[in-house]
KEKE-3310 file (N, C-alpha, C; in steps of 0.2 Angstrom, whole numbers, plus 5000, padded with zeros to 4 digits):
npx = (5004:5002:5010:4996:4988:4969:4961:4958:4944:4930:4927:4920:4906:4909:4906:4900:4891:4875:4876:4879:4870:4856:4863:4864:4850:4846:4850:4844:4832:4833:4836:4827:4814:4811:4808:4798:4790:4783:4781:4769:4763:4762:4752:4741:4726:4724:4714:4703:4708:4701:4698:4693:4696:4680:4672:4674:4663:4652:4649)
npy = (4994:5011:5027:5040:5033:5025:5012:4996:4993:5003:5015:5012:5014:5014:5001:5001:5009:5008:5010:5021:5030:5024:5029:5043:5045:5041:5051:5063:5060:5059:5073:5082:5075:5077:5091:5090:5080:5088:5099:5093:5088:5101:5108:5100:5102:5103:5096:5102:5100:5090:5100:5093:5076:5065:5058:5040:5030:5034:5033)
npz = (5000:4997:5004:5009:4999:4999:5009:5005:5013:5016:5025:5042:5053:5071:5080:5093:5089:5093:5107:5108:5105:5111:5124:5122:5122:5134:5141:5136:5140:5154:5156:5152:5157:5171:5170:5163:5170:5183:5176:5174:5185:5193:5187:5191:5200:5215:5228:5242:5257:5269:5286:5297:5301:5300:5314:5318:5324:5335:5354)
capx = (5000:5008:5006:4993:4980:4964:4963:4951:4937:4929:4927:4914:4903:4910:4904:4897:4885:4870:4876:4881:4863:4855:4866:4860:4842:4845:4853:4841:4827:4836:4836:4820:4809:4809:4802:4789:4785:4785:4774:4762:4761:4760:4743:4734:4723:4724:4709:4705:4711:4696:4700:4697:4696:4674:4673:4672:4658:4650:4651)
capy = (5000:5017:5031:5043:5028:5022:5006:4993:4992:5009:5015:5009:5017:5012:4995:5005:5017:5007:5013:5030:5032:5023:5033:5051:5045:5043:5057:5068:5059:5062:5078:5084:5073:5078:5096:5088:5077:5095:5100:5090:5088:5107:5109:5096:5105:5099:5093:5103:5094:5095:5103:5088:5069:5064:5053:5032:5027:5039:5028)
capz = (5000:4996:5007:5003:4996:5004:5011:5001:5014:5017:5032:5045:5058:5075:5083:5097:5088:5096:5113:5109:5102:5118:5127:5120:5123:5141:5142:5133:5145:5161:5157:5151:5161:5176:5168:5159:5176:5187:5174:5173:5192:5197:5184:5193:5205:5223:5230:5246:5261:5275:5291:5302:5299:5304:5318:5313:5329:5343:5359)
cpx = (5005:5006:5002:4986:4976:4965:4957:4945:4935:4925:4922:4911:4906:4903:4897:4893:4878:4872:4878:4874:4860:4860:4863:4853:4842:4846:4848:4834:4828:4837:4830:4814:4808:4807:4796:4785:4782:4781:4767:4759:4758:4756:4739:4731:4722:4718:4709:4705:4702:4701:4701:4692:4687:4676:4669:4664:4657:4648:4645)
cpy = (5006:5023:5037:5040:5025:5016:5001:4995:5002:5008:5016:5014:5012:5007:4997:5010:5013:5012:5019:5033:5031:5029:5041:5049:5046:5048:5064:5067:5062:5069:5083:5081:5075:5087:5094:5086:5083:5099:5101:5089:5094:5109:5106:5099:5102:5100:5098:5098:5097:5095:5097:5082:5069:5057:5046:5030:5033:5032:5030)
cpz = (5000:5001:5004:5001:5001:5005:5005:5005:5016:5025:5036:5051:5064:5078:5087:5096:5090:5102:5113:5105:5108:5125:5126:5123:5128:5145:5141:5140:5153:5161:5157:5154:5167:5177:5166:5168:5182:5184:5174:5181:5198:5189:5187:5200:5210:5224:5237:5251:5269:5281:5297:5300:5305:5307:5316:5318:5333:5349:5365)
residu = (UNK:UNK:UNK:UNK:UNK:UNK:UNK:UNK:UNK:UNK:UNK:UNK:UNK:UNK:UNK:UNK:UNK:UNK:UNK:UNK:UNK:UNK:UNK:UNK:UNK:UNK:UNK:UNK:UNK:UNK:UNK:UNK:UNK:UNK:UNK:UNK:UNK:UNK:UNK:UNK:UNK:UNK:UNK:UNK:UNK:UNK:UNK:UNK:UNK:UNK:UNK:UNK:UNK:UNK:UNK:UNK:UNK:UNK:UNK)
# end
């Protein structure tokens, strides 16, 4: 081979581009989920809470 010339096979996408794709995913999820969930959490209108618990039997 001479310096300068390409090799025969042309050149390949790394073994590991599954996991460097899987990886960005989690990446991207770990980061924006927990806006989304905080989101979606603080719209949902609380229920009021009554002031005191009714009694189960009178004795």
């Amino acid at each position: 081979m001479e310096l300068g010339s390409q090799p025969d096979n042309p050149a390949r996408r790394s073994p590991h581009q599954l996991a460097d794709i899987l990886g960005t995913v989690i990446a991207v999820l770990t980061l924006t989920l927990p806006f989304f969930t905080i989101a979606h959490y603080s719209s949902i209108p609380l229920s009021p809470i009554p002031s005191q618990a009714p009694s189960q039997t009178e004795r």
